[in-house]
C-alpha positions in Angstrom: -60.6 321.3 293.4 -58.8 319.7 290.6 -55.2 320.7 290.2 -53.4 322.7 287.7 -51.3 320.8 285.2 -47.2 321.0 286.2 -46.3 320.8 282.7 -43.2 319.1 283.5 -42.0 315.7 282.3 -40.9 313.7 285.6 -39.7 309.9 285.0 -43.9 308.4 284.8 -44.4 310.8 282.3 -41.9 310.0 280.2 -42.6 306.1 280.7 -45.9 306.9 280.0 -45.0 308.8 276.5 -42.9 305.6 275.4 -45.5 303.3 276.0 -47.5 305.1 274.3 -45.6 305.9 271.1 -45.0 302.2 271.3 -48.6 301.2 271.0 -49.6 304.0 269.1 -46.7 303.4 266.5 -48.2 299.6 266.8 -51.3 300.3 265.2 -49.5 300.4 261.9 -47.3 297.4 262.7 -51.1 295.7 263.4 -52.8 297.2 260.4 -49.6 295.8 258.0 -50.3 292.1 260.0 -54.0 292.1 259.4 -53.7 292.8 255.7 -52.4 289.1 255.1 -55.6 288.1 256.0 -58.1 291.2 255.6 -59.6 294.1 253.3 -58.9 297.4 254.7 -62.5 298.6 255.5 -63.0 295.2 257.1 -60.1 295.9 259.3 -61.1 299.6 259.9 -64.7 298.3 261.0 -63.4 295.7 263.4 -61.3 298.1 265.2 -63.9 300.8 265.0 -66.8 298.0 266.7 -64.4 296.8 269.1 -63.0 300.0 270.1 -66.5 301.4 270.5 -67.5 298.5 272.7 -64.5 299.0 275.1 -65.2 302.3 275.4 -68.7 301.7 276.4 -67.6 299.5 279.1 -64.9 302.6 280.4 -67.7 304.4 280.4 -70.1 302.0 282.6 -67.4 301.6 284.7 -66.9 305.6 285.7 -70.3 306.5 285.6 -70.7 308.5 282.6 -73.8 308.4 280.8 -74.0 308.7 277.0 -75.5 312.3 276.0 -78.7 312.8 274.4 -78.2 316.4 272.9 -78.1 316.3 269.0 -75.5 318.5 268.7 -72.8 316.2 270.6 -73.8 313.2 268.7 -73.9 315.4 265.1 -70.4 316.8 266.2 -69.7 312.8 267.3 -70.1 311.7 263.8 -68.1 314.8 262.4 -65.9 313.3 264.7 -65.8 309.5 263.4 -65.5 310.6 259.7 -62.6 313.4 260.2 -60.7 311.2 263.2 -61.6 307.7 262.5 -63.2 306.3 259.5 -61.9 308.2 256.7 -58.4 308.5 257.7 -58.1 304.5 259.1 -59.4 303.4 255.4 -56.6 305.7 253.9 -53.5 304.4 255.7 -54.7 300.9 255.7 -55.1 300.9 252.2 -51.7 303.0 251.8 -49.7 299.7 254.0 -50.9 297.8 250.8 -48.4 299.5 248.7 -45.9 301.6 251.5 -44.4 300.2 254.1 -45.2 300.5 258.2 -42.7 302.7 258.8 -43.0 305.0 256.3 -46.5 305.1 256.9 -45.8 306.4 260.1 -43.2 308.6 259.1 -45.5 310.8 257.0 -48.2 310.3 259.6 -46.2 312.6 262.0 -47.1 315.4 259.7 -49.9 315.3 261.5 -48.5 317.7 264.1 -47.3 320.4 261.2 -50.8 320.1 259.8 -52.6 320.7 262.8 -50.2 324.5 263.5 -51.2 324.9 259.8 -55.4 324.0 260.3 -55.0 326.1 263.8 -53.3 329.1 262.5 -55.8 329.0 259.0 -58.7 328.9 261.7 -57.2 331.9 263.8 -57.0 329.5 267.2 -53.4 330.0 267.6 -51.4 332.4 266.5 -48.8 331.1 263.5 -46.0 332.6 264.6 -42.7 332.7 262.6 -40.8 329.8 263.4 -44.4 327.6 263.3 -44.6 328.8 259.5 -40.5 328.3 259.2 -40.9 324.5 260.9 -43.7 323.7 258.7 -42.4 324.7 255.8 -38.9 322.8 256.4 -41.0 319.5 257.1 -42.8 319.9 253.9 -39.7 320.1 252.4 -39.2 316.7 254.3 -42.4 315.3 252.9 -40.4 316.4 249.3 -37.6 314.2 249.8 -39.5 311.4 251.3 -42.1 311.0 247.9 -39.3 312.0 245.4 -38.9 313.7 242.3 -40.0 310.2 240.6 -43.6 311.2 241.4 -43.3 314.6 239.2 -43.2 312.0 236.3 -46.6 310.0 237.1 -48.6 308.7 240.2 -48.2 305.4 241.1 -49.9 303.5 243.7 -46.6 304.3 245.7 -47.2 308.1 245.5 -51.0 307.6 246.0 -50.6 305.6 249.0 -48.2 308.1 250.5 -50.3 311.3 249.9 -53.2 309.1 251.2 -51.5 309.0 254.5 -50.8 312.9 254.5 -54.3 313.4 253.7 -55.3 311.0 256.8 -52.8 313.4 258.4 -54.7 316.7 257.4 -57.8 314.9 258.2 -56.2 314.2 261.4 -55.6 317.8 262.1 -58.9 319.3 261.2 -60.3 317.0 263.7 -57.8 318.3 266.4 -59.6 322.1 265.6 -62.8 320.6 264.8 -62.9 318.6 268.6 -61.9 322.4 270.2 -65.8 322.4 270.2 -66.4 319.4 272.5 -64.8 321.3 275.7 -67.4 324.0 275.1 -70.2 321.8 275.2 -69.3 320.2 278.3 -67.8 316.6 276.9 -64.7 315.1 278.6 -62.5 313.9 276.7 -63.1 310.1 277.1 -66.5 310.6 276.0 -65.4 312.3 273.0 -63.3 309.4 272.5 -65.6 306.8 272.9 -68.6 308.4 270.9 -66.1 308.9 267.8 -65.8 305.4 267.9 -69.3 304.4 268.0 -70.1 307.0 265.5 -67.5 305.9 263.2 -68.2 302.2 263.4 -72.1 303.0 262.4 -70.8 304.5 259.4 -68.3 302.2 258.5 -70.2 298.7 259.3 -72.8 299.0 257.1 -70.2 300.1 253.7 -67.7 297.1 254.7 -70.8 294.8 254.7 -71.8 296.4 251.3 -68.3 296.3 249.8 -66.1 293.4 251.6 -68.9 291.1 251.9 -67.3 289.3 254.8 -69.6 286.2 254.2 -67.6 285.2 250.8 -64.7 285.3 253.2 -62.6 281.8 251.7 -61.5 281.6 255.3 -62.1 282.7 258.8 -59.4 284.9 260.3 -56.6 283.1 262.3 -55.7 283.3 265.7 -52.9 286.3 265.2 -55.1 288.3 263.1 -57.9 288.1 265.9 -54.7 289.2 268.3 -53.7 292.1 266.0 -57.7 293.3 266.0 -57.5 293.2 270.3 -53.9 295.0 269.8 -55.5 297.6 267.3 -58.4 298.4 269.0 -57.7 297.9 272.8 -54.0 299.0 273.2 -53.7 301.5 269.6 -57.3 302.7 270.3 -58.4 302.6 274.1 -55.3 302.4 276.1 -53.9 304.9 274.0 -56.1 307.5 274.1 -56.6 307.4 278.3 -52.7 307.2 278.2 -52.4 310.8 276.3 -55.5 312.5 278.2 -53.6 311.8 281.2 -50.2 313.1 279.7 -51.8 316.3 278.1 -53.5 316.9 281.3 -50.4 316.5 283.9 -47.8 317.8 281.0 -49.1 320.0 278.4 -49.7 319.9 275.1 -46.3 321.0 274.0 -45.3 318.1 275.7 -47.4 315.6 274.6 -46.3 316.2 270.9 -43.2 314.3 271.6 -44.9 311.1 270.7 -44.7 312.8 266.9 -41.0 312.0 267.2 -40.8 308.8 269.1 -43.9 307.0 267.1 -42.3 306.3 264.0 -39.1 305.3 265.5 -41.4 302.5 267.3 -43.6 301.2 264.1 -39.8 301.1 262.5 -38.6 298.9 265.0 -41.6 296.5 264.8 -41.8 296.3 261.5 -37.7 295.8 261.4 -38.0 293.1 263.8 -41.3 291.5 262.7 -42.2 292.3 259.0 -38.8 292.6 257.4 -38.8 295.8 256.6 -35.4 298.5 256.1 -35.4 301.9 255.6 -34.0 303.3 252.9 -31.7 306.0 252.8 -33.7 308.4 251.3 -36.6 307.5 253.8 -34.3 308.2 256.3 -33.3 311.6 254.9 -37.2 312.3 254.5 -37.8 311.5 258.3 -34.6 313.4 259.8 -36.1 316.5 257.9 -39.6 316.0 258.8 -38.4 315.9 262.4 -36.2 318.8 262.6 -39.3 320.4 261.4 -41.8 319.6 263.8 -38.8 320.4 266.3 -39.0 323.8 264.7 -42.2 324.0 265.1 -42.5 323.2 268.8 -40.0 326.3 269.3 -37.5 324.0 271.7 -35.0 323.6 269.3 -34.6 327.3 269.3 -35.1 328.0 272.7 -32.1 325.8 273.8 -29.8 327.1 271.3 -30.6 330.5 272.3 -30.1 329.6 276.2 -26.5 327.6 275.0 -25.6 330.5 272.9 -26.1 332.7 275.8 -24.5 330.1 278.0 -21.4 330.9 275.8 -21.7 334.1 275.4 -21.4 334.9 279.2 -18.6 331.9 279.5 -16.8 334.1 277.2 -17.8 337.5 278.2 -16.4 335.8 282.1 
C-alpha cells in the first residue's frame, strides 16, 4: 500500500523545490541563449523532440507501456497544444523583445490563472481571499506592463501579454489534465505523451516555416548544450522532480516554485546575459508575489496565528 502524502516540507523537500525552481527558472535563461543562434519554433521543436525521446526512454526503463485508447492520445494532443507547443512558441518569441526575467516574472501568473480557470470550472471553490490575491496580482501585472501600453502596443507590450497568455494557457491545461487521473494515466505518462504529442505538431510547421536547411550555419556547441539543458533538465528532470514533491508535500506546497522561479531566471540572466531589473519590474514582481501569497492563504494564516500570538501575550 502506497502511503499517504505528509504534506510537510522536511530539508529534501525543500532542496528538492530549489533545484527545481533553478532548472525550471533555467528554461528561460536557455530559451534567451538559443535565440543568438535560433528561430523560436525551431527551438520549441528541438526541445519538444528531445524531451519526447527522453521520456520514452523513462518509460522503457519502468515498464510502462504507451496507451492505445483514443481518448488518452486525443486528450495527449489537447495536452501538447494547451501545455507545450502553443505556450513555448509564445515566450520564446516574447525573450526576443522582453527580457528572461521578466519573462518569468509574468510567467508566475500562471498560478493566479490556474485559481481563476479552477474556480470558472467549479473544481475548487474561489473563495474570498483567492479572488482578493488574484485580483492584487493583476494589479501587479498593471504595474509591470505600464500605463505606456494604454497609448499603443508595441512589441514590448505584445511580447509581455504573450507570456500571460502562455500563462492562461498554462492554467487551462492544469484543469484540462484533471482528466488524465480519471482515465487511469500516471503522471509521467501524461508527461511524456504531451511531449510526443506536441513535437508531432510542431515538427512538421517549423520545417514549413524555419526551413532549417537554409540554416547559414550549424548551431554551436553551447547552443546544442542549452537544447540538452532545455529539454533534459527544464523538461524531464523537472517534471519527475515536482510529481515527487506534489506527491510527498501537497500541492499547496509545491506552488512555492511560483515564487522562487523568477528569482532563479533573474540571477542567471544577471550573471550570464547582462540583464538588471528595473525598478518598476521590481515593483511589478513584489506585487505579483504578495498576490499569489494571498492566494495560497499562508500569508493570512500566519498573521492571524501572530496576531493571536499577541493577543494572548497581552491578554497574559
Amino acid at each position: 500500500m502506497r502511503a499517504a502524502p505528509t504534506h510537510t516540507m522536511n530539508t529534501a523537500t525543500w532542496m528538492s523545490l530549489l533545484f527545481l525552481s533553478l532548472i525550471w527558472g533555467g528554461s528561460f535563461f536557455f530559451f534567451k541563449v538559443l535565440l543568438f543562434e535560433l528561430p523560436p519554433l525551431t527551438i520549441v521543436a528541438l526541445r519538444l523532440v528531445v524531451s519526447a525521446a527522453a521520456f520514452s526512454l523513462v518509460l522503457l526503463a519502468i515498464g510502462q507501456r504507451w496507451p492505445r485508447a483514443p481518448e488518452i492520445w486525443r486528450s495527449f494532443f489537447v495536452m501538447g497544444t494547451l501545455n507545450n507547443f502553443v505556450p513555448f512558441t509564445l515566450i520564446v518569441w516574447s525573450e526576443i523583445h522582453i527580457t528572461s526575467g521578466l519573462a518569468s516574472i509574468l510567467n508566475a501568473m500562471t498560478t493566479v490563472f490556474s485559481v481563476l480557470v479552477a474556480g470558472w470550472a467549479r473544481h475548487e471553490r474561489l473563495t474570498a481571499n483567492r479572488l482578493g490575491g488574484a485580483l492584487v496580482a493583476l494589479a501587479g501585472v498593471a504595474i509591470l506592463i505600464g500605463p505606456d501600453a494604454l497609448h499603443g502596443l508595441n512589441f514590448k507590450s505584445l511580447a509581455q501579454l504573450a507570456v500571460l497568455l502562455a500563462s492562461l494557457l498554462y492554467a487551462c491545461a492544469s484543469t484540462y489534465g484533471r482528466r488524465f487521473a480519471h482515465l487511469g494515466v500516471n503522471p509521467i505518462l501524461v508527461a511524456a505523451g504531451q511531449s510526443t504529442a506536441g513535437a508531432i505538431i510542431c515538427v512538421p510547421l517549423e520545417l514549413l516555416v524555419d526551413r532549417p536547411w537554409h540554416f547559414a550555419h550549424a548551431p554551436s556547441l553551447d547552443a546544442w548544450l542549452a537544447v540538452l539543458g532545455l529539454s533534459l533538465l527544464s523538461t524531464v528532470v523537472a517534471y519527475i522532480i515536482f510529481f515527487r514533491i506534489l506527491a510527498t508535500a501537497g500541492a499547496t506546497n509545491a506552488l512555492l516554485v511560483s515564487f522562487l522561479m523568477p528569482i532563479s531566471t533573474l540571477v542567471l540572466g544577471a550573471l550570464f546575459l547582462g540583464e538588471r531589473l528595473s525598478l518598476i519590474a521590481a515593483a511589478g514582481m513584489a506585487v505579483i508575489f504578495l498576490g499569489i501569497a494571498l492566494l495560497d492563504g499562508r500569508l493570512l494564516l500566519w498573521l492571524r496565528q501572530g496576531l493571536g500570538g499577541a493577543a494572548r501575550i497581552r491578554d497574559a
